[in-house]
C-alpha positions in Angstrom: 30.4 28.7 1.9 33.2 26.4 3.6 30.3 23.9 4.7 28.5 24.1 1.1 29.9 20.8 -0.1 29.6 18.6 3.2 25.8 20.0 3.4 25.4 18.8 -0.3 26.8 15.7 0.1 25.0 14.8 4.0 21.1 15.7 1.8 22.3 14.0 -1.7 21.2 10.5 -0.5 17.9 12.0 0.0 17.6 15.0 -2.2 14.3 14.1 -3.5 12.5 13.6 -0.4 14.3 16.8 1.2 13.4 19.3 -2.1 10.0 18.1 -2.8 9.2 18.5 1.4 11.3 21.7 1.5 10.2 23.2 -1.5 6.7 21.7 -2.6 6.0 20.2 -6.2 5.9 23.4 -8.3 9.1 25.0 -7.6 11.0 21.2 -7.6 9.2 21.7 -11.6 11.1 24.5 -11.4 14.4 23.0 -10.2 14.4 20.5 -12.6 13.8 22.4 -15.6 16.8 24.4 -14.5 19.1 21.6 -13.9 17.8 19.6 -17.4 18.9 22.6 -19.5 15.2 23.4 -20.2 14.6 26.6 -18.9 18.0 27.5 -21.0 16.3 26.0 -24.6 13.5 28.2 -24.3 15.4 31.0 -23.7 17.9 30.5 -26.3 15.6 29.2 -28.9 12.5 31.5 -27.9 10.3 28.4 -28.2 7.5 27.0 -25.7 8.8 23.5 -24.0 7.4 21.0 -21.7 10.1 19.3 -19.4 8.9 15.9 -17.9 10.9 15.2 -14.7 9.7 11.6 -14.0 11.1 10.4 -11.0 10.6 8.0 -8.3 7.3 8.7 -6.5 6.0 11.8 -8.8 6.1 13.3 -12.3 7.0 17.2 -12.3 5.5 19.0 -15.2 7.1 22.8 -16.1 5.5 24.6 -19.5 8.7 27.6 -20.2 8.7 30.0 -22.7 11.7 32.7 -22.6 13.7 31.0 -19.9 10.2 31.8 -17.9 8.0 29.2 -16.2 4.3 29.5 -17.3 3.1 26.7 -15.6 3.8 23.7 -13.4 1.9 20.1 -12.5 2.9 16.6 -10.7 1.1 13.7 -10.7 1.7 10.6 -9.1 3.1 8.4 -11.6 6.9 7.4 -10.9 9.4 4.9 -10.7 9.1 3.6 -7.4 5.6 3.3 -6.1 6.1 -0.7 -6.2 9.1 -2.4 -5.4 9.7 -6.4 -5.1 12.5 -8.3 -3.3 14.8 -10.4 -5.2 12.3 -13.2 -5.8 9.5 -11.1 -7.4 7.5 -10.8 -4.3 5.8 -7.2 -3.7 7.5 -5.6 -1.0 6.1 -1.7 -1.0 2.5 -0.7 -2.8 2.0 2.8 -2.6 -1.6 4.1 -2.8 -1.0 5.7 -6.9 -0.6 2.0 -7.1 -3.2 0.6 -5.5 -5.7 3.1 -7.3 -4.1 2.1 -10.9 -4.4 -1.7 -10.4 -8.2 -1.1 -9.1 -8.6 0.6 -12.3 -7.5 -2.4 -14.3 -8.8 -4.5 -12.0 -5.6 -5.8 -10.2 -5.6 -7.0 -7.0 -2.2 -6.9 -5.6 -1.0 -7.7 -2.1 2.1 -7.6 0.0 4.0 -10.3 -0.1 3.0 -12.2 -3.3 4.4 -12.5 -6.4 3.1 -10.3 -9.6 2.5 -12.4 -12.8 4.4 -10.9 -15.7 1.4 -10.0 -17.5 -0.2 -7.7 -14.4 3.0 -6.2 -14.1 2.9 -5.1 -18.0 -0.8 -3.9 -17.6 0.0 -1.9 -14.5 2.9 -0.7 -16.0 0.9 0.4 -19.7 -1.9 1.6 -17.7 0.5 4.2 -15.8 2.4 5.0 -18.9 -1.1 5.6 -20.9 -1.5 8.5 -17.7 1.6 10.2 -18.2 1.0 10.4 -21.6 -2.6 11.7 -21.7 -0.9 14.4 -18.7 1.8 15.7 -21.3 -1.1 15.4 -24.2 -2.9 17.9 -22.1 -6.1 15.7 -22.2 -8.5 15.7 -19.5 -10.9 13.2 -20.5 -9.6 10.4 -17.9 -10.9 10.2 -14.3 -7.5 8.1 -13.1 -5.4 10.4 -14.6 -7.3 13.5 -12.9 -7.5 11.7 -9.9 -3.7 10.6 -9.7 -2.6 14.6 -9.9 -1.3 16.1 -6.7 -1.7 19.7 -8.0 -3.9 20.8 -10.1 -2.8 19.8 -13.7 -0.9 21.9 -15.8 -3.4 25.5 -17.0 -2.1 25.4 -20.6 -3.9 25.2 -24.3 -1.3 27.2 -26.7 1.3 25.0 -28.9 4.2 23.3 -27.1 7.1 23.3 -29.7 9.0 20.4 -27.8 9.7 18.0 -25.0 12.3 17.5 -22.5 12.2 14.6 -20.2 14.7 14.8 -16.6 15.0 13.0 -13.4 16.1 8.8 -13.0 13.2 7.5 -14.7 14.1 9.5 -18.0 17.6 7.5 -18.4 15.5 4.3 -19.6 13.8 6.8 -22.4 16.9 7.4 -23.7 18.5 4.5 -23.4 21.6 5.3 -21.1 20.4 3.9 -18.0 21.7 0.5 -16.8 19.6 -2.2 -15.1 
């Protein structure tokens, strides 16, 4: 118990990386529905909800009802599978990435620059993903293809939405840029 804190702090850099390795995708769902007050809602308001953790590399997925998890999903939709130095150019292209732009028939490659206009039709064509995921439709082959579980096993009424992780900041409009 005297070590707790400097353990916390020494894995906080990399917390992500070190839960989702540790633990696997469906009990960081889990974790994050707990620490995003979700798991408490459905407990104290005896209502089905969907928390959407959308973080860097991943999106975690947790249906609760009753404070109890009913089912959990990721897919591989996040905030980080691009990244670009300070002069636009791409830097990192992680393979989600790769199989999104060949979807909208991008072709993107280290080193060069990504015209505003790709970059907004990469970015709807990943958000249009994430939405079908929480929609619960499974009519597109990206979005089927881009889950790293298998998707969420659900088909009763979801009474409301949570969103958690770094990613949900911009939804709400606190994060800063």
């Amino acid at each position: 118990r005297t070590n707790a804190r400097a353990i916390a702090d020494l894995f906080a850099d990399q917390s992500g990386k070190f839960v989702c390795a540790s633990a696997g995708h469906h009990l960081e769902a889990l974790m994050a529905a707990h620490g995003s007050g979700a798991v408490d809602l459905s407990r104290s308001h005896h209502k089905t909800f969907l928390n959407v953790d959308i973080g860097g590399g991943t999106t975690k997925f947790a249906i609760l009802h009753g404070g109890q998890l009913l089912s959990s999903s990721a897919i591989a939709v996040g905030g980080r599978l691009i990244a670009f130095d300070a002069d636009g150019r791409m830097i990192r292209i992680e393979e989600p990435v790769r199989k999104v732009s060949a979807d909208i028939g991008l072709n993107l490659e280290l080193g060069e620059v990504l015209p505003t206009s790709s970059r907004s039709a990469l970015v709807s064509r990943l958000v249009d993903v994430l939405v079908k995921a929480i929609r619960l439709e499974a009519n597109d082959p990206l979005m089927r293809e881009l889950f790293v579980t298998d998707p969420l096993h659900w088909h009763d009424k979801i009474d409301a939405v949570t969103f958690s992780g770094g990613v949900s900041e911009y939804k709400i409009g606190r994060a800063h840029v």
